[in-house]
FINU-67799 format. One record per residue (C-alpha): x negated, y negated, z; residue number from 1. Coordinates in steps of 0.02 Angstrom, whole numbers, plus 50000, padded with zeros to 5 digits. Layout:
FINU-67799
REC X Y Z NUM
...
end
This chain:
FINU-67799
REC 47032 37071 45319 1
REC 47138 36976 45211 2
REC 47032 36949 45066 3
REC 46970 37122 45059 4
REC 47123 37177 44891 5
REC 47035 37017 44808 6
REC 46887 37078 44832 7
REC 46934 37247 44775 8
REC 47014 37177 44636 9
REC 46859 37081 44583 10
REC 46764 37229 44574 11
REC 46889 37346 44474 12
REC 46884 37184 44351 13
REC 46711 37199 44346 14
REC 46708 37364 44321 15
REC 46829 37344 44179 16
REC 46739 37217 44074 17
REC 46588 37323 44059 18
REC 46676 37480 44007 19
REC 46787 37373 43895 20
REC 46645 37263 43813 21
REC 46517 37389 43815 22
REC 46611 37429 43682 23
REC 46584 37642 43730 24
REC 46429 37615 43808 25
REC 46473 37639 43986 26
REC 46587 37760 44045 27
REC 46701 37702 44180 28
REC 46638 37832 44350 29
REC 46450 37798 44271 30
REC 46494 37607 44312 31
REC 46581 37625 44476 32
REC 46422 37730 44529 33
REC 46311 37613 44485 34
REC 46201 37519 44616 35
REC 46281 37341 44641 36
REC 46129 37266 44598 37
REC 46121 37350 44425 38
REC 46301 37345 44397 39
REC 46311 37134 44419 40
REC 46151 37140 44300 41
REC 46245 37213 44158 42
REC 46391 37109 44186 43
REC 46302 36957 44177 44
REC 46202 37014 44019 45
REC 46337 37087 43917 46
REC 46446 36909 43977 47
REC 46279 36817 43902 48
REC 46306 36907 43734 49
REC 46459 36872 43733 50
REC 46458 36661 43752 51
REC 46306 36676 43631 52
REC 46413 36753 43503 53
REC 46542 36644 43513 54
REC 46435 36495 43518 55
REC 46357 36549 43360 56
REC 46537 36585 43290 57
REC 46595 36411 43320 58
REC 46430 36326 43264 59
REC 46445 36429 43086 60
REC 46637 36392 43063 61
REC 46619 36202 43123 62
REC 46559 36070 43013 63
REC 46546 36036 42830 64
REC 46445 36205 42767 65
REC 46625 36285 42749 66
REC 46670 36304 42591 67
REC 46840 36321 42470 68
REC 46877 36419 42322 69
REC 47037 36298 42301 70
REC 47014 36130 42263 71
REC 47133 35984 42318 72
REC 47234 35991 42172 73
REC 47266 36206 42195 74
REC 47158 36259 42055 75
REC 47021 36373 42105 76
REC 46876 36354 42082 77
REC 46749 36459 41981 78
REC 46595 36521 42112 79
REC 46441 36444 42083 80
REC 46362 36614 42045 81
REC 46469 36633 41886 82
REC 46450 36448 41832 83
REC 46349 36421 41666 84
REC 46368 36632 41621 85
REC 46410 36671 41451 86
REC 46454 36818 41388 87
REC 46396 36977 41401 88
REC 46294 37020 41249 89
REC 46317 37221 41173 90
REC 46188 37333 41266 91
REC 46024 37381 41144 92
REC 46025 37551 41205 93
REC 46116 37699 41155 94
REC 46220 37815 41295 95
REC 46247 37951 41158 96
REC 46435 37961 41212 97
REC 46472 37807 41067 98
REC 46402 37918 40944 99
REC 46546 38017 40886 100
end
């Protein structure tokens, strides 16, 4: 009998983290209705989803494809997109609105 509020309290927490990661998805009655079966299914997909996502998180801001727009002396550095541009050169066409 003793461990019956922990095991209450599990299943609120359960209950919880769907409604609160679902992210809308689940309303909070649909979830406590739902067969325990279904209900630990969810859990443990939307908790997959989750770990994926944050492996993928740390494996994109780890290593050395980070990159700075400040170099080590604290000038910044042009992006390599506008490296080697000159110009631009006046337009060949006419808008009609220069006319006047």
């Amino acid at each position: 009998m003793s461990n019956i509020p922990l095991v209450r309290k599990s299943i609120f927490k359960q209950i919880h983290e769907i409604v609160f990661h679902g992210k809308g998805g689940y309303a909070w009655d649909v979830v406590y209705n739902m067969p325990i079966w279904l209900r630990n299914y969810t859990f443990k997909e939307l908790n997959d989803f989750y770990e994926s996502e944050s492996k993928a998180y740390e494996k994109a801001t780890k290593g050395d494809n980070s990159q700075t727009m400040v170099d080590s002396s604290g000038m910044v550095k042009a992006p390599n997109f506008l490296k080697g541009k000159t110009k631009p050169t006046k337009t060949s066409y006419n808008t009609g609105a220069s006319n006047s």
